[in-house]
Structure formats: C-alpha cells, structure tokens
N, C-alpha and C positions, 0 to 999 in steps of 0.2 A: 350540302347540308349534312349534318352528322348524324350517324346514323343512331336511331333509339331501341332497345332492349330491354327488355325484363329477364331476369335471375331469378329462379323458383327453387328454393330451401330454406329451410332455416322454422326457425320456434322465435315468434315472440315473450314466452312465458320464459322467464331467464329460470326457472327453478326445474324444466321438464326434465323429466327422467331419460329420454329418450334424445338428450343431448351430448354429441358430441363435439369435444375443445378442437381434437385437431382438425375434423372435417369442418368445422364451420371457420378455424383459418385459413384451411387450403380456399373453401369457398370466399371467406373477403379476401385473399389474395386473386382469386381469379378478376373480380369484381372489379380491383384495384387497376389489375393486366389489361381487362379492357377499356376503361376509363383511361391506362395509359397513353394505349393505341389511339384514341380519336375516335370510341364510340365514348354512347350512352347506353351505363347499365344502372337497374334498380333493382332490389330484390322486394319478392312477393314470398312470407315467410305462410308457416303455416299459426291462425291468428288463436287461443282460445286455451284449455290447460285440461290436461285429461289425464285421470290418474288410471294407471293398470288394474284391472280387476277381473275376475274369474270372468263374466258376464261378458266383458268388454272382447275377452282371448277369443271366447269360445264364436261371440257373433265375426270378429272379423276371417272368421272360417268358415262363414257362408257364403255362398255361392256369388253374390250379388257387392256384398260387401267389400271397403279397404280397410287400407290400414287406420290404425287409433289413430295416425297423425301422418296426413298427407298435404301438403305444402299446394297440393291441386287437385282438388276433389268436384269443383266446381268453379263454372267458369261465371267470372264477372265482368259488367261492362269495361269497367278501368284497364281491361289488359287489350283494350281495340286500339287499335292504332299504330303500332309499334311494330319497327323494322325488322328486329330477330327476338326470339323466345331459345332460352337454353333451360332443361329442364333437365333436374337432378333425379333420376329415379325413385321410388322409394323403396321401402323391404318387398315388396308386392306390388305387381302389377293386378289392376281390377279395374272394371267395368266404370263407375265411376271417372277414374283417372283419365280414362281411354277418352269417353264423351267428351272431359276438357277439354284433351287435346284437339278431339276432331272438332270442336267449336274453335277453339284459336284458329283452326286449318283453313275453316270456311266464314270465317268471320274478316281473316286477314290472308287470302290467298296468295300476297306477294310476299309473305314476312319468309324469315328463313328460322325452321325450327330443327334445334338439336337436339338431342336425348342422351343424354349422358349416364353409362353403365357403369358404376361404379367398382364394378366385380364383374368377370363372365368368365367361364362359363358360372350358372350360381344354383344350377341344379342341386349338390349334393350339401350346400348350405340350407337350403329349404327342402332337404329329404332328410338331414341329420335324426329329425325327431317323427315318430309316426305321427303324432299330431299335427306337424307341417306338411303334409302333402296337399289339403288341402290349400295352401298357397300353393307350392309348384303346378298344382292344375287347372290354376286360375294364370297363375305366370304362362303356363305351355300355351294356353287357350286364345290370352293377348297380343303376347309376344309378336304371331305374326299377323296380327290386324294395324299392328305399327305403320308397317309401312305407306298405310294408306295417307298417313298424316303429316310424316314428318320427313326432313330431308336428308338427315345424318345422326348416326349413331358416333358418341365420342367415346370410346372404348379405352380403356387402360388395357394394353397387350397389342400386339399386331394383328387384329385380326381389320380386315379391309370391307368385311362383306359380314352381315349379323341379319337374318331372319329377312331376305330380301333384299336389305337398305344396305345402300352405301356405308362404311364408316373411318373415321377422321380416330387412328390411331395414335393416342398420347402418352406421355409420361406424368404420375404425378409431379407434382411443382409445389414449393408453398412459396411464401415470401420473406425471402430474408432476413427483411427489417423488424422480423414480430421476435426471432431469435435467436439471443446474443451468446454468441460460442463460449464455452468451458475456457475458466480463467488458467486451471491447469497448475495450480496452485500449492494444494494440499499434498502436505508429503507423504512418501512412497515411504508404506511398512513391509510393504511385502504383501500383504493379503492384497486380492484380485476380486475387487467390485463389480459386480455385472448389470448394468440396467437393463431390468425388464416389461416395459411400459406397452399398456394397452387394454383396452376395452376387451376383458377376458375373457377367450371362446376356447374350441379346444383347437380350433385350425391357428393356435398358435403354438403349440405343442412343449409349452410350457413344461409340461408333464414329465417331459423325456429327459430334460435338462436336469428337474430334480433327481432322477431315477439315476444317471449317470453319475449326479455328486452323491449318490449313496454310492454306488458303483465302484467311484473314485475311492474314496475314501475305505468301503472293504477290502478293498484288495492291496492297501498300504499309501495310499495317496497320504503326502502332508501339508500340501501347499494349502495356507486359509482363503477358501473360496464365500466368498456373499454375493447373492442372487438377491438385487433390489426391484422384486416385484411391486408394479406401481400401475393402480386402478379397479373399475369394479367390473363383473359379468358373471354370469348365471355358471363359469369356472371356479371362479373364486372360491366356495367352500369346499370343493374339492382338492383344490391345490394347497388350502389350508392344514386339512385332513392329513392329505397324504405327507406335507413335511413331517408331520408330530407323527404320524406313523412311523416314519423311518429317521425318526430325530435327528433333522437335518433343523432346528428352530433355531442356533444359530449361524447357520449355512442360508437360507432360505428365510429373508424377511417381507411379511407381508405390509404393506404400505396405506394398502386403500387408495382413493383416487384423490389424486395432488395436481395442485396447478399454480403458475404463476412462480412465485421466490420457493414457496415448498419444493416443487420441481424441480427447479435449477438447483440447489441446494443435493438434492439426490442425483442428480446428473455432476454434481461438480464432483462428490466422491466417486464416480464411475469412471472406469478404463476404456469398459466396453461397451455395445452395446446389443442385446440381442432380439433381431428382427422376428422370423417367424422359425420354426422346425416343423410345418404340419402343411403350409398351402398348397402339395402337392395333393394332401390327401382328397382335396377337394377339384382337383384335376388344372389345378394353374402352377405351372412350372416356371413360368419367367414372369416373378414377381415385380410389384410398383407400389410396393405397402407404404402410408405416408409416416409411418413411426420411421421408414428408413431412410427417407427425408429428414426427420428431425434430429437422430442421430448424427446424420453429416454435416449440418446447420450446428450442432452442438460440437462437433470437431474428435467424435466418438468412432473407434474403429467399430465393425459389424461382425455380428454370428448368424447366417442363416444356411435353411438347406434350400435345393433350386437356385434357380439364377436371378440376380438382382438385377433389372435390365438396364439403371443405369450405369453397370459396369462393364456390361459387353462392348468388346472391341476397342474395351482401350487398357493403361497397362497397372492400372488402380491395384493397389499393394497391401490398403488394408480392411479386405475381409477375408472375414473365412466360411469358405461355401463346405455344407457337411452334405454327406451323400444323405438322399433324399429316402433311402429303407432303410434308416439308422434310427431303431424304435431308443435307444438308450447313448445320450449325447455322449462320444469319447471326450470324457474331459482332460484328457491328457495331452490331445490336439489342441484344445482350448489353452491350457497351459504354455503349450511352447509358442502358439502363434501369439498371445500375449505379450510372453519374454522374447521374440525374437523382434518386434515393435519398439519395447521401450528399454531393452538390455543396448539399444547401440545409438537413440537418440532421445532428450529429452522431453516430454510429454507438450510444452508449450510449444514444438516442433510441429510435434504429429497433427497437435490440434490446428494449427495454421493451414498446414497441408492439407488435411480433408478441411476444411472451411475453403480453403479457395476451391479445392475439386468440386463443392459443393455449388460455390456462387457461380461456375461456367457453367452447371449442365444442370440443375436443376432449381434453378429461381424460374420464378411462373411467370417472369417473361418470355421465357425462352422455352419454357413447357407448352406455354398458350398460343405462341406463334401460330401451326398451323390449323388452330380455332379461330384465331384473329383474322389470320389470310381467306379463309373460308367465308368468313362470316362479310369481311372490306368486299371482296370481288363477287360475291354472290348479289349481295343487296348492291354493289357498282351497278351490275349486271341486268339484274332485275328493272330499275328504279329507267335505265337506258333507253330497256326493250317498252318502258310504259311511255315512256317519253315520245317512242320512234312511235306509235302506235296513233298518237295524238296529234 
C-alpha cells in the first residue's frame, strides 16, 4: 500500500506578506519528488490572513507565543492517520508548535516524522536585532525538547547529528520544469549586467558590492557595470540610500519585487548572477542558498563568498568564490572572470552548460533522494515490525 503524508507550509491567503515565490517552488517541487517516488503527499498550509502590526511584533515576543503565521500551531483531527509528516520550520520555534508535534507523536506513534531546518546554525539571524532575542530564547529553550517527538532532522549542510536527533543531510533542489533557462539572445554592448535577486536582508551582503562599484570606479575603473537588484526586505531602504549617496543610481538599479515574464525579462539581460557576500557572517560557510539554484536553472554564471556546496569536488568553471573578510567586493575580479567566460565562448554556450550542470545535480529528484529512501524503508520497516507483532 502506498504510503500517505502530509507537507506542512505554505499560506493559503495568496496576498500574505510573509510570502515567499522561490521557497514555496522549492516546497511544490519537493511535493512533486515525492508523489514521483510512489508516496502520497498533501500539504496543510497555514489557513487565515494576518497583517503585521506593532501589537501583533511585540505579543509574538512573549514567552508563550508563535509566530503571526505558523502552518502548525495546532493539531487537528484530519492529520491522524498518516504514514510520515515532514514539517517545514518556521521563523521560531514556540511552545505551541512544540504541543503539535507531540500530538502527531502520540496520536500516530508508527508515522515517521521530519523537521526540516531551513537554515542552521540560525542563532546570529535571530540575535541580529535586540528586539529578537526573545525568539532565540524560546528557539534555545525548544530546540532540544525536539527530540522527544520526531525522528530526523533534514538539514541543509552536513551536519549528521542537531540537538540529540539524528539528521538526514541535503542539498537544496527545485524543479526544473517551473524554469526555463536564459534565451541568451540580447546583444553584447559591453556593459556587465549583474542579477541581484532576493528577499533583502543584510546576510546578503549586498552592501559590499555597491561599496566596491564606488571603489571601482574612484580609482579609474571604466567598464559600465549594472547591479539589477530584484525584491523586497527590511534592506531595501538602505540599499536605496546608500546608492544615491554615493551616486551609483545608474550603476545600482532598484527593481522592487518581480516575478513571472517581469523576472525573466531582468534575468534575460543578466550575465551574472550574484548569490550571497555575507552567509558567513552568520556562521555558515558552505552554503545551499535556493537563489543559487535558480541562477543555474537560468544558465547564469555565480558571485559568492564561502563555498557553494553544489560545487564541491567537482571541476565547475563558472563561479567565482570571493574571500569571505572582503568587506568591499574587488570588482575588478568580477570583471575579468566575466571576460574570461564570454571573451572565448558564446553566451548561448555558457548557458547550455550550466543548465545541464544544473539538471544532474541539483533537480529535486536527486536532492530528495535520501528524504525519499528514508521515508520508503522506515515506514517498509515500521508497517513489517506491526505486521510480525499480529
């Protein structure tokens, strides 16, 4: 019999704020991965529409409290019965969240439940601001009550072992099919495009980049450089600021958040594309950022600092990895690894190339693998040992 699951994220209110495009593809690509495999999965989103307000910040910074919008705050009958539960974290772990779980645990004691960290370690994300410690002390407080509940931790990074509990080490994945690589088209003037897309924080280090195209350019730089920043976040006026400070307004264009033909459209005039400059400051070094998935799906060479772990150990040609205490991006490094790219091969080239390096190692069938193998031979396992008992 096939086995049945539920999937926990997502917003039904198509308008929330607190909606992300590419994590909610990566999550229907997962969806897809296992429906591919020979289960059943379903997702349980979170149901209702809640706008941000002073009121709303300050109570989910009590003690007792979650977040404004938690996909499982409370358990309901309709999630009995089912083989495995994979459950998406939210910005916080709390009290609430926790009781769900442990009703799934003991409601369904043979089900196999996952917890998937979308980030770890995620201390210095929820220390950035003084007003956030009161989440990190509710996260330090949960955290290791976890293990009473659930059976594996799916971690983006290697780590094998998280707060007691086993964990099932993966690579972002998305699904292919949602997007269709850079036609590669538009001709070369000479000026150097850079897409810069993402849900704006500072652990993307945006900041450095512009600093360097000022950099660039005092100290005699002529090459025309555009940095197509694309989206919104609690950065965004700052990054706004700082170009018109240092009148980089047309070096540095702001976009706002685009999706769909808009997107593509800003991707089809890009060369490049730039991942993160900051994820170490938050103490992760061997990143799985899913912008750097779509970049490679679009057929777009990379700029980050740290290591992109789907490039380890093999002999991948275009990115460029910048040292990781480089507060102000050399763009003059930028520059040549650029022209050393598309000075000896034509761009409909390059883009071929990263799309196929893309569809071997990181389509979310092959990201999901060992989620799938876990989840096939646990619930085998399980369903066996009830069997032999009867």
């Amino acid at each position: 019999m096939k086995a049945k699951g539920l999937y926990f994220y997502g917003y039904t209110e198509t308008s929330m704020l607190f909606r992300d495009t590419g994590v909610e593809q990566k999550v229907e690509g997962q969806i897809k991965a296992l429906c591919r495999a020979g289960l059943s999965c379903r997702q349980i989103k979170f149901e209702g529409r809640v706008r941000p307000s002073v009121i709303r910040k300050v109570a989910m910074r009590l003690p007792f409290r979650g977040p404004m919008c938690d996909w499982l705050s409370e358990y309901r009958p309709e999630f009995d019965g089912y083989d495995f539960y994979y459950i998406r974290r939210p910005n916080f772990l709390s009290l609430l969240h926790l009781l769900a779980i442990r009703k799934i645990r003991r409601r369904n004691p043979d089900a196999v439940v996952l917890y998937e960290l979308w980030t770890y370690p995620i201390k210095k994300e929820l220390t950035k601001r003084w007003q956030d410690y009161p989440l990190w002390w509710k996260e330090s407080f949960y955290m290791p009550l976890m293990k009473r509940y659930i059976d594996r931790f799916v971690v983006v990074g290697d780590f094998t072992k998280i707060s007691g509990v086993p964990a099932i080490p993966m690579r972002n994945g998305i699904d292919m099919s949602l997007i269709a690589p850079c036609e590669g088209r538009i001709p070369d003037d000479g000026t150097i495009h850079i897409a810069a897309v993402a849900k704006l924080s500072v652990w993307h280090g945006y900041d450095r980049f512009i600093r360097g195209l000022h950099e660039y350019y005092r100290t005699g730089g002529k090459r025309k450089i555009v940095m197509h920043i694309v989206g919104d976040g609690y950065c965004r006026q700052a990054l706004e600021e700082m170009r018109l400070r240092l009148g980089l307004e047309e070096n540095v264009v702001m976009h706002g958040y685009k999706t769909g033909s808009e997107l593509d459209a800003v991707f089809e005039r890009c060369s490049l594309g730039l991942i993160s400059l900051a994820t170490q400051d938050k103490d992760i070094f061997v990143h799985s950022t899913l912008k750097s998935r779509e970049y490679l799906a679009k057929g777009l060479p990379t700029i980050a600092t740290g290591i992109t772990d789907v490039f380890v150990g093999t002999t991948y040609k275009y990115n460029l990895e910048l040292p990781m205490d480089e507060k102000i991006t050399d763009i003059r490094r930028v520059v040549d690894f650029h022209d050393e790219i598309y000075g000896s091969r034509p761009r409909t080239q390059v883009i071929a190339e990263i799309r196929a390096f893309a569809e071997r190692n990181i389509a979310v069938e092959i990201t999901m693998e060992p989620i799938i193998n876990y989840i096939t031979e646990t619930v085998r396992s399980r369903r066996k040992g009830k069997n032999d008992e009867v």
